[in-house]
N, C-alpha and C positions, 0 to 999 in steps of 0.2 A: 310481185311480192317477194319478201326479203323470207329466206328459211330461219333467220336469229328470232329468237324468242325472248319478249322484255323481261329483263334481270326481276328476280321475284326471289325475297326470302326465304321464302318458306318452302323454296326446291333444294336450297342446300342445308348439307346436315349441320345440324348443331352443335356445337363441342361445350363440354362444361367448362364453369369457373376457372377448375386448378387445371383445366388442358391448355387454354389462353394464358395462361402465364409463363413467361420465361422461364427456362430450367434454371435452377439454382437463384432466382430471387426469395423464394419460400424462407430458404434456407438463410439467407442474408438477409431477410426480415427480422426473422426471428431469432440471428445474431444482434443484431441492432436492437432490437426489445430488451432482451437480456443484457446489455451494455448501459443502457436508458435505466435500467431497475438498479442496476447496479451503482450507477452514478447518483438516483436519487436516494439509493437508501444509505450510501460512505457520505453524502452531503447532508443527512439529517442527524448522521450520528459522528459528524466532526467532533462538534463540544466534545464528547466521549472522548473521544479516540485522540484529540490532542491532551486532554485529560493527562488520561493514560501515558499519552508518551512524556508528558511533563513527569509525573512522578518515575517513569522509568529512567531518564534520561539524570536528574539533577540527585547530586549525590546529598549523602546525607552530612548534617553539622556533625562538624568533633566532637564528641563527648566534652562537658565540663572538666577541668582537672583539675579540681579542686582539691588543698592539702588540709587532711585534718590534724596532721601536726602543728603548724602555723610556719614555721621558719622551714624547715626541711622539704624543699620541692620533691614533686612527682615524679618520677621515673617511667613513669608509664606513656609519657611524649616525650621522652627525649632519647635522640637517636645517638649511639657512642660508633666511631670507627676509627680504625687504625690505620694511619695511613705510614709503610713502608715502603721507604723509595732505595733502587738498586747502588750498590755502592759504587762509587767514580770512580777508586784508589785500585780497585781488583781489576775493573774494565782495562 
C-alpha cells in the first residue's frame, strides 16, 4: 500500500475572492472603469463641447461703420501711421 492520500478539496484551505487575485489588478480595474466613464461621458457631450469651442475659437464681425453724415467717412476704421525713414545724406 502507497502512504499518498487521494487529493481531496476540502483538505486545503480556502482563500477568498480578493486573496486569488493578482496584486495590483484591483487597482487597474478600477483605472480602466474610470477611463471607460470618462470616455463615455466627453463622447456624449461632444455636440456641447465642440459647441463651445466654436463660439470660443471664431472671432467676432466688425462692427458696421456706417456714416451718418453721408460724404465724410468714419474714422473709427481707419488706421493713420507715420512712416520715417533714416536720412542717407547724414549716414
Amino acid at each position: 500500500m502507497s502512504d499518498e492520500k487521494p487529493s481531496n478539496d476540502e483538505d486545503k484551505p480556502r482563500r477568498g475572492f480578493w486573496a486569488n487575485l493578482p496584486r495590483g489588478s484591483i487597482g487597474r480595474v478600477l483605472l480602466l472603469l474610470l477611463l471607460l466613464a470618462a470616455v463615455v461621458y466627453l463622447q456624449r457631450r461632444s455636440g456641447d463641447i465642440a459647441g463651445c469651442a466654436n463660439k470660443t475659437f471664431n472671432l467676432p464681425p466688425p462692427p458696421a461703420t456706417g456714416s451718418s453724415s453721408g460724404s465724410r467717412p468714419s474714422s473709427a476704421g481707419t488706421i493713420r501711421a507715420r512712416v520715417v525713414l533714416p536720412d542717407t545724406a547724414t549716414q
